[in-house]
ROGUBA-909175 format. One line per 5 residues: number of its first residue (from 1); for each residue x, y, z of N, C-alpha, C. Coordinates in steps of 0.2 Angstrom, whole numbers, plus 5000, padded with zeros to 4 digits. Each point is the difference from the previous one (the first is absolute). Example, Ala and Ser with C-alpha at 12.3 -4.5 7.8 and 13.67 -1.06 7.14 Angstrom:
1	5066:4972:5039:4996:5006:5000:5004:5006:5000 ~ 4998:5005:4996:5004:5006:5001:4996:5005:5003
END
This chain:
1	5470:5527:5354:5004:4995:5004:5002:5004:5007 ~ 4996:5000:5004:5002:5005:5006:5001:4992:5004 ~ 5005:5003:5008:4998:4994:5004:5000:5002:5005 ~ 4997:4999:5007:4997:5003:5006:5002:4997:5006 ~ 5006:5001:5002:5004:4995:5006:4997:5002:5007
6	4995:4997:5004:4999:5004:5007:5003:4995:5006 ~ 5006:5003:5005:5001:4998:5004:4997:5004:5007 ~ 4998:4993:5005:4999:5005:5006:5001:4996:5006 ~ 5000:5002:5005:5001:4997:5007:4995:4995:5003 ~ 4994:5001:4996:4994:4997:5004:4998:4996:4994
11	4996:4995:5003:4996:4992:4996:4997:5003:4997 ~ 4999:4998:4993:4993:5003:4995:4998:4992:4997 ~ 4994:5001:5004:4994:4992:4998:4999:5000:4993 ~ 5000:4995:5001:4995:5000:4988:4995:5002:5000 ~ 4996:5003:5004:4994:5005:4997:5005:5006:5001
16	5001:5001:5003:5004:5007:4999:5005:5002:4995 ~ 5003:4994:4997:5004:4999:4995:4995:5002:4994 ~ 4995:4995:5000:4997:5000:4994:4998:5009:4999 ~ 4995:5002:5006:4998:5008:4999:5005:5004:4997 ~ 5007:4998:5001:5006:5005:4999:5002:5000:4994
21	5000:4995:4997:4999:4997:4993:4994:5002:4995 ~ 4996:5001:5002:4995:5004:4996:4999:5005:5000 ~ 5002:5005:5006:5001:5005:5000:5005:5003:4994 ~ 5009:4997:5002:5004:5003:4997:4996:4998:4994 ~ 4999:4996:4995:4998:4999:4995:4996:5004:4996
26	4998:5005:5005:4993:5006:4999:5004:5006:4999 ~ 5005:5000:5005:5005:5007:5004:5005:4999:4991 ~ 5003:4997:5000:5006:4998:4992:4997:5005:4994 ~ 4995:5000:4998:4995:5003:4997:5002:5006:4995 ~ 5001:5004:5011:5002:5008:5000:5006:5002:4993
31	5003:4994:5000:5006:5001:4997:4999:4999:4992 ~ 5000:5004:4994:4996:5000:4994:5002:4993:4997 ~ 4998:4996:4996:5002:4995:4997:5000:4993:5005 ~ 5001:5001:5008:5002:4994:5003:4992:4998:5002 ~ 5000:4992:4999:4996:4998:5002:4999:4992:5006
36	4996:4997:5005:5001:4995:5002:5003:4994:4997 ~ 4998:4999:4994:5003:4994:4996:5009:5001:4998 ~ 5002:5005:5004:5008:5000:4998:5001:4999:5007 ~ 4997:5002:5006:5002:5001:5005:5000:4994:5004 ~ 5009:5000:5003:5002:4995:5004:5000:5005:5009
41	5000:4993:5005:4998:5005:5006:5003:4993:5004 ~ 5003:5002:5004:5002:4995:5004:5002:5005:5010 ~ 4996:4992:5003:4998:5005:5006:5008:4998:5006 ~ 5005:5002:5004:5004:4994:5006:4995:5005:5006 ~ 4998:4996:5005:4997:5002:5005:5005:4997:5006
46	5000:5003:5006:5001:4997:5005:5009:5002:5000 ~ 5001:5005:4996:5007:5000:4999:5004:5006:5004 ~ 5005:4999:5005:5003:5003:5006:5001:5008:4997 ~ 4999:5001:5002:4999:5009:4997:5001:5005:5005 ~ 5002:5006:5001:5000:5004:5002:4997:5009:4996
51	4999:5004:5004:5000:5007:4996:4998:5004:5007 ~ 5003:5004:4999:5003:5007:5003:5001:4996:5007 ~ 5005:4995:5001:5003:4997:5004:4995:4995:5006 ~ 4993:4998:4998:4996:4997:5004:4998:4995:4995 ~ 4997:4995:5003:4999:4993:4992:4991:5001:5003
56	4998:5005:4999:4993:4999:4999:4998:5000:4993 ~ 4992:4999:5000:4998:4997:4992:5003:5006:4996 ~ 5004:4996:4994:5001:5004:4995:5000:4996:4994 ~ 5002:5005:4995:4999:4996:4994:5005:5005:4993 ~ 5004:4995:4996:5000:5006:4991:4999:4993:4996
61	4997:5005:4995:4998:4999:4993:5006:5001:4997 ~ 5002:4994:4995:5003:5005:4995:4999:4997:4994 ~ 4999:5006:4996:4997:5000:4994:5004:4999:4993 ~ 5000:4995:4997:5004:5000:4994:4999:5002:4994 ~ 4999:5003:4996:4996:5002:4994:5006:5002:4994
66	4997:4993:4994:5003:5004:4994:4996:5006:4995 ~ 5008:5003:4999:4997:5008:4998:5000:5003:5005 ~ 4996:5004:4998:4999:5007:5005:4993:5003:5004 ~ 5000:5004:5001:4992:5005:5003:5005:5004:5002 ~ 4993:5006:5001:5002:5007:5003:4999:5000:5006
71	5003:5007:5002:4999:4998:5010:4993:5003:5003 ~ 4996:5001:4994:4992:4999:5003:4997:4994:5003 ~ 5000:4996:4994:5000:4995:5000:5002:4995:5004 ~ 5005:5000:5003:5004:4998:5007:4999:5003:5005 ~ 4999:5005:4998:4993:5005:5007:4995:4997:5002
76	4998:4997:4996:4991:4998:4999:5001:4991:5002 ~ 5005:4998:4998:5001:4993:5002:5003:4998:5006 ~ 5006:5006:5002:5000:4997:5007:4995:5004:5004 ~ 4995:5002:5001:4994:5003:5003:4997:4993:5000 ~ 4998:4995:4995:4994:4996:4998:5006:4996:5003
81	5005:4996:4999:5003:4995:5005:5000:5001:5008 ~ 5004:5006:5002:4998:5001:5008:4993:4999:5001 ~ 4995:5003:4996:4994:4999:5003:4995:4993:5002 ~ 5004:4995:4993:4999:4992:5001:5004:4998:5007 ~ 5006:5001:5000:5002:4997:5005:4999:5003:5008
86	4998:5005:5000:4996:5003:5006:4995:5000:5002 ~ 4994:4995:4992:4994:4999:5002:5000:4994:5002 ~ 5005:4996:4997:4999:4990:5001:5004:4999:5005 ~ 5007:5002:5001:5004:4997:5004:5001:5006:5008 ~ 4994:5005:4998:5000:5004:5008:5005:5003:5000
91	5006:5002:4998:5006:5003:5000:4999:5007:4997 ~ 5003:5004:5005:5001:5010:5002:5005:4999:4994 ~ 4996:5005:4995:5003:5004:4995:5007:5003:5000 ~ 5001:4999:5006:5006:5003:5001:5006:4997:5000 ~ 4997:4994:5001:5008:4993:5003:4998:4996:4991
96	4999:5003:4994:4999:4998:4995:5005:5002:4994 ~ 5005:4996:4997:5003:5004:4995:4998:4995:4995 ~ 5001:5007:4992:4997:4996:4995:5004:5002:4997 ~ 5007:4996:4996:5004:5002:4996:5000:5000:4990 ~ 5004:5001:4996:4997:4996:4994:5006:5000:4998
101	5002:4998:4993:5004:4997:4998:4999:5001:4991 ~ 5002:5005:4996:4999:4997:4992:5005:4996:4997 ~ 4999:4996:4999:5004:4995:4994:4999:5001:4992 ~ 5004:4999:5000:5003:5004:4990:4997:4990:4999 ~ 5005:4997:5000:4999:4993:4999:4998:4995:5003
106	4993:4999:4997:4996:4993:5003:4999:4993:4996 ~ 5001:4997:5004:5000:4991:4996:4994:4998:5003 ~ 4998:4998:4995:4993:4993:4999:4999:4996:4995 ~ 5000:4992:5002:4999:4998:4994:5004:4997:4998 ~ 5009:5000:5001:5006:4999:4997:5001:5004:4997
111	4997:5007:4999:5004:5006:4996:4997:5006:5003 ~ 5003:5007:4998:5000:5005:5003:4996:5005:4997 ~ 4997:5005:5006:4994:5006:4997:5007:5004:4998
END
């Protein structure tokens, strides 16, 4: 049940949607037991932004994931996110944050994990 929110300042096309979408789908992997078929991904593009006081392109991920992982693992995953979003949407590694989130309690279905 992971979920993958990416915000950024700049337009992302539906081919570049879709590429980001199969990517992260490949990237979620990293993380033992998660797979595409739980993962939710939702993209806002075009959204008023700043970082380190200039609104050039930037972007954060942030990642929800019920349970846990180790911080290799999230070593390994925000390495394979930056590296999507730097390859599809052209944006410096640098103006990129990738946050995460574990949740004890997840709902699906009408009842809970």
């Amino acid at each position: 049940m992971p979920y993958i929110a990416t915000s950024t300042n700049i337009s992302i096309s539906g081919r570049r949607k879709e590429a980001i979408k199969e990517r992260m789908g490949r990237a979620i992997e990293l993380i033992p037991g998660k797979t595409e078929g739980w993962l939710m991904l939702s993209f806002r593009d075009n959204v008023s932004m700043f970082f380190k006081g200039e609104d050039d392109p930037c972007a954060i991920c942030q990642v929800k994931l019920f349970g846990s992982a180790d911080e290799e693992v999230y070593e390994k995953l925000t390495e394979e996110l930056t590296d999507i979003l730097h390859e599809e949407l052209d944006l410096d590694p640098d103006r990129i944050y990738i946050t995460y989130e574990e949740i004890g309690v997840w709902g699906w279905n009408g009842g809970n994990f």
